[in-house]
Residue, then its C-alpha position, 0 to 999 in steps of 0.5 A: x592475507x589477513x581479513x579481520x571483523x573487528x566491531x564490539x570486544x564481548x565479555x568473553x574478551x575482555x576476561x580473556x587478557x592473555x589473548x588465548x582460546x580455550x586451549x591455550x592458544x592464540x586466536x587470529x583476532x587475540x593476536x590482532x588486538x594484542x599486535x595493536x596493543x604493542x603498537x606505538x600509539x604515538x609519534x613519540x614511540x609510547x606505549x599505553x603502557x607508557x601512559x597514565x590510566x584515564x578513568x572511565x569516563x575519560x577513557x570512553x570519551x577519549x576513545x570516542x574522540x579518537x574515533x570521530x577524528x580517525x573516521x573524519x568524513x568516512x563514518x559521516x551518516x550513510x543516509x539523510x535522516x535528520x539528526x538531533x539537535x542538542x538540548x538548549x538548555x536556556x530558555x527558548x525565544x519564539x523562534x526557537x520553539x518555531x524551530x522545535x515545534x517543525x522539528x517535532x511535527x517532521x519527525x518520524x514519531x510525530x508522522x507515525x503518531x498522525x497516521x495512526x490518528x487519521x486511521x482512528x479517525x477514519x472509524x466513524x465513517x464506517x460505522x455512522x452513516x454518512x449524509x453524504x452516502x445515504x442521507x435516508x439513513x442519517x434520517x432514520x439514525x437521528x429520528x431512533x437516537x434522541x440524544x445521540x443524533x445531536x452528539x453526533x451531528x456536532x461533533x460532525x460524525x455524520x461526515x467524517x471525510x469532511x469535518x474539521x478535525x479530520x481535515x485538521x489530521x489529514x493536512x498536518x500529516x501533509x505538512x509532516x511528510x513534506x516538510x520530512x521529504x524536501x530536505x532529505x530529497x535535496x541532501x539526496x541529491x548533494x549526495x549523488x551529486x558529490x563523490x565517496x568520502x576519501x578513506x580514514x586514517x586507521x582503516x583498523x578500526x572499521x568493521x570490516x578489516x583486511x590486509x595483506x603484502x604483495x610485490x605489486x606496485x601501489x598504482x598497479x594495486x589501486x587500478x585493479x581495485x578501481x576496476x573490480x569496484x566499478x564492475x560490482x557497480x560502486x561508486x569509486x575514485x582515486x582519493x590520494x593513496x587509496x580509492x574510495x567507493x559507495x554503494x547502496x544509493x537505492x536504500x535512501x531512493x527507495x526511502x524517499x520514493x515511500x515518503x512520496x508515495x504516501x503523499x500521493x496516496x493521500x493527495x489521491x484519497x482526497x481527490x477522489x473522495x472530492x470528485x468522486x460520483x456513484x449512481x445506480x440505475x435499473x434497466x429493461x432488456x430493450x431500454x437505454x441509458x444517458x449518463x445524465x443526473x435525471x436519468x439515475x435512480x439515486x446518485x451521490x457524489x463529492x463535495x466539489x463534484x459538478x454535473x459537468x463533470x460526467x463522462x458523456x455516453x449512453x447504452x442500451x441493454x440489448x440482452x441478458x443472460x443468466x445460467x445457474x446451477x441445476x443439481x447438487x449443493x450449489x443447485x439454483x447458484x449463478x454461473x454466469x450473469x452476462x448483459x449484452x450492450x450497445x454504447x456510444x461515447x460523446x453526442x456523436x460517437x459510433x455505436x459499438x457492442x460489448x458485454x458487462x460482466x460481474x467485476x468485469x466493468x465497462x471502462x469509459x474515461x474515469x467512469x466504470x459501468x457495472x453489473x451489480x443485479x438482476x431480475x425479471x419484469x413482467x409485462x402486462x397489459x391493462x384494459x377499462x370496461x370499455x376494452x381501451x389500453x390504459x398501460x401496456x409496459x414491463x414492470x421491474x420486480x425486485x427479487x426476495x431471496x436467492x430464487x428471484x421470487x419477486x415482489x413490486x407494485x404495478x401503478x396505472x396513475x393515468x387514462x383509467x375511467x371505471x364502470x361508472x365512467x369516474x376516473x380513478x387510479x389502479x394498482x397491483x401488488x404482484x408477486x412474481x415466481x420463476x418457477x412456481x412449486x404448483x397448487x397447495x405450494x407457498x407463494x415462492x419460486x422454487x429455481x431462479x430460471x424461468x421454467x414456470x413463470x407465475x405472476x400473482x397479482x392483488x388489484x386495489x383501485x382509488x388513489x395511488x397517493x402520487x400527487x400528495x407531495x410526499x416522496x414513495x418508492x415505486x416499488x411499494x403500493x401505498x394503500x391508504x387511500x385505496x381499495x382493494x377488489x372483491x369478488x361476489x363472497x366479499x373476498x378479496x381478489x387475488x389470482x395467479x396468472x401464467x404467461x397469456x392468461x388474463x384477469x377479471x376486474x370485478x364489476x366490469x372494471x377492466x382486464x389484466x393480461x400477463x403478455x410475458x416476461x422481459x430480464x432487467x440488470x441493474x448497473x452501478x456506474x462510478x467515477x473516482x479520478x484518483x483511483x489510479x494515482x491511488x494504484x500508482x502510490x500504493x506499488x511505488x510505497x511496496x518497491x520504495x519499503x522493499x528497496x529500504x529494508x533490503x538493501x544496505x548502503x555501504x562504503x568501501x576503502x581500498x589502500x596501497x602504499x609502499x612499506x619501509x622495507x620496499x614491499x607494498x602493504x594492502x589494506x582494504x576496509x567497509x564500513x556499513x550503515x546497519x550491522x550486517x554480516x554482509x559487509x565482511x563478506x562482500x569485502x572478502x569477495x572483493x579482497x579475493x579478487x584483488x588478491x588474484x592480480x596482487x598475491x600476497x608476497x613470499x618471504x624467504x625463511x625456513x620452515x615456513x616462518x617469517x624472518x624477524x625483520x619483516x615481523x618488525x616492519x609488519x608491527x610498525x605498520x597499523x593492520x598489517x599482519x605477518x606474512x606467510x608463505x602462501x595466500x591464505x583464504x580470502x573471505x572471513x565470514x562471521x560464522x567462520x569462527x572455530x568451535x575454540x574461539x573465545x567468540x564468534x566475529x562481531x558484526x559491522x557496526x553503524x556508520x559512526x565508526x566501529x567502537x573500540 
């Protein structure tokens, strides 16, 4: 049997014209090409020799010619990638430039071209703030940049996601990946739909060749191949003489199913940049939550969001708890931050228990609860001159710095009358320390767990500035129309209390008592309903890629015919879509096993040589080669070249045909 690659003549042998290595004797593949060669190219019996010498350019056009005719529907594209049109030379009519311009939108260049665009265009909306995310901040933008603010404002760079050109690249992109995957999808189909291409008529000048003689009978021989190649899960049918099979449907699967992966993607991205919704919301150990948008400390959302379109549940933070570190170079880092819930899903849903951990979130619906901070509320309590409770409540501070030293302010806006009976409104600036250092230390806590709690507090009385109309944050005291106590010395009043201890108001103004010290978890509740079409698209594009880099469509021939002299010749060809060394080898495993039920026949002569007559049938017939006494190795690897060899096999080549 003999298994040759046949593909591109190198250098090394076209100057190699006697057919000989390097020492002087004939290579299989010199031998192989030197047959071919003496072999009688028509039905008339001429040789080239015969014939007159074309020129260059006629002799590759012809050679070209010849080889389309040979391969016929077997060297036909192995994959639905669109081929291009010839130029039209003439001028072109409005449908025609409609024709070119779909074609230039649905290319591949144009689809690359339009996602690296929409990437660029993505940019600005991590570098600009956003109206649409943190309106305070496009505010402080323009006030700070004069003439930046209204360049930008212009040119919609302050909502990129949702300005014209950046919906102009994201639907043009949508437009070039459907319009690519809708024909591809159904010549796919007709594809599978339809069967292997029947076998060539020279199946020598493919790239992968193999033949050998054998005493089978041609039907004994296509049925054993029939059945090796269904088992090695080809595609294969009986197709005259020969059986045709395919292989490696998966790559243009996977091609196919990237493409759509890609839209759905970008449908998810927009989905959810369009519905999507992310409030945040600081709660006291003891103290509930509704989803509802009044119960939110700030909230944003989508374009096409709608307070209808929020998940219906509540909770109550029950407990939290937090452990840090108590020695070494991590001293005071968290080791665990747990918040402790009740939650009910809908008006009338069960109550159940559960706890939110750091990036482990609560999962109602589309919506996701998360723990995103922590701190601690100290609770006091405030009395007038007359002893009467005007505020008794837990007040938040935010922390500072990773020890949780807190700052805020405390705001008793109603029910406060002073010594002389006037009411008025109160504040306290406070400052809160975990674990205070003790005397002549700075105002910072030293560990961020309650070990010394300390509450440092400044009372200014007058007006808060509630009531003007104009937003603040209840975090800071506005000090403008207040004043601040002082003590006998005209000093302004500041004191440290511990937990239980109470404050003086000068002037018989009241007392302030610090009563103890309640935990708060802040918690980021988010719904973006195309995150998991997003997760979906993002694995189907990995296995689609994977599938189509990786895997090799490729078609297989295997004929059977009976020779002039009685004895039937097996010939077998592969043909691949990409050169590879995978083909000659898998159609030497095969050629291998068919070779098992159909051995190459023993021709009677001395000393192991052929006799002259079978050498002649052999030249008579294309691809044949002269039989031996024994099978010879069935695979022929491109590396299995000698270290004499003129040059290593050549690869396959692509699905047009082998060149000659």
């Amino acid at each position: 049997m003999t298994t040759t690659d046949s593909g591109r003549e190198t250098s090394s042998e076209r100057k190699n014209s006697t057919g000989r290595t390097g020492d002087g004797e004939a290579s299989p593949a010199d031998a192989a090409r030197s047959t071919d060669r003496a072999r009688p190219s028509r039905e008339d019996g001429s040789t080239a020799a015969d014939r007159p010498v074309a020129s260059a350019p006629a002799a590759d056009r012809a050679s070209a010619s010849l080889d389309d005719n040979d391969l016929g529907a077997a060297g036909s594209q192995l994959s639905t990638a669109p081929q291009e049109d010839a130029p039209n030379l003439p001028a072109l009519g409005a449908i025609g430039w409609a024709r070119w311009f779909w074609r230039q939108l649905t290319s591949m260049r144009v689809a690359l071209i339009l996602l690296f665009m929409l990437s660029l265009a993505a940019i600005p909306g991590s570098l600009i703030p956003q109206s649409g995310q943190d309106a305070t901040r496009v505010a402080d933008f323009m006030e700070r940049h004069d003439t930046l603010g209204p360049v930008y404002e212009k040119l919609g760079l302050f909502h990129v996601y949702s300005s014209v050109w950046f919906s102009a690249i994201y639907i043009l992109l949508f437009i070039s990946l459907i319009g690519c995957i809708v024909p591809r999808t159904w010549q796919f189909v007709g594809q599978l739909r339809g069967r292997p291409p029947g076998a060539p008529k020279r199946l020598t000048r493919l790239p992968a060749y193999a033949t050998w003689r054998t005493r089978a009978e041609p039907e004994q021989v296509r049925e054993v191949a029939l059945k090796v190649l269904r088992k090695r899960r080809f595609r294969a049918h009986l197709v005259g003489d020969a059986v045709a099979a395919e292989k490696g449907y998966l790559r243009e699967a996977g091609n196919l199913a990237f493409h759509i992966a890609l839209i759905v993607m970008l449908v998810a991205f927009a989905w959810g940049q369009l519905y999507r919704s992310e409030g945040n919301k600081l709660i006291v150990e003891g103290d509930g939550f509704a989803n509802t948008l009044t119960q939110y400390d700030d909230f944003k959302s989508g374009s096409l969001f709608t307070a209808e379109d929020l998940n219906p549940f509540s909770f109550d933070l029950k407990d939290f708890r937090g452990t840090y570190e108590v020695s070494g170079p991590n001293k005071g880092t968290p080791r665990i931050y747990e918040a402790y819930i009740d939650y009910a899903v809908g008006a009338d849903g069960k109550e159940k228990s559960t706890k939110i951990e750091v990036n482990k979130p609560l999962e109602i619906g589309d919506s996701k609860v998360y723990l995103v901070s922590h701190g601690y509320a100290p609770v006091i309590t405030v009395r007038d001159g007359k002893g009467q409770v005007v505020f008794s409540d837990a007040a938040p501070l935010l922390p500072l710095d990773s020890n949780v030293t807190s700052s805020g302010a405390i705001k008793v806006m109603d029910g406060y009358t002073n010594a002389q009976g006037k009411r008025e409104q109160l504040g306290f600036q406070a400052f809160f320390l975990p674990t205070y250092g003790g005397e002549n230390t700075a105002v910072l806590s030293q560990f961020p767990a309650l070990l010394n709690p300390v509450l440092n507090l400044e009372p200014y009385h007058g007006d808060l500035g509630v009531d003007s109309g104009v937003p603040q944050s209840v975090y800071r005291l506005e000090k403008r129309k207040l004043k601040a106590y002082e003590d006998d010395k005209g000093a302004q009043v500041r004191e440290n209390l511990k937990v239980g201890e109470t404050m003086t108001l000068p002037g018989g103004n009241g007392t302030v008592t610090f009563d103890g010290v309640k935990e708060w978890a802040g918690f980021q509740v988010t719904q973006q309903p195309g995150s998991g079409w997003a997760l979906a698209g993002a694995i189907a594009a990995i296995l689609g890629l994977a599938a189509s880099l990786f895997v090799q469509r490729r078609r297989v021939w295997v004929r059977a015919v009976t020779g002039p002299d009685g004895v039937t010749v097996v010939e077998m060809a592969g043909l691949g879509r990409s050169e590879s060394a995978k083909v000659p080898e898998e159609l030497g495993d095969l050629a291998a096993v068919v070779h098992d039920e159909a051995p190459t026949v023993a021709e009677p002569g001395s000393d192991g040589e052929p006799p002259a007559g079978a050498e002649d049938a052999d030249r008579r017939l294309p691809g044949a080669a002269a039989p031996t006494r024994a099978a010879p190795a069935a695979r022929l690897p491109a590396e299995s070249a000698g270290p004499k060899s003129p040059s290593p096999q050549p690869p396959a080549v692509p699905s047009e045909g082998a060149e000659q």
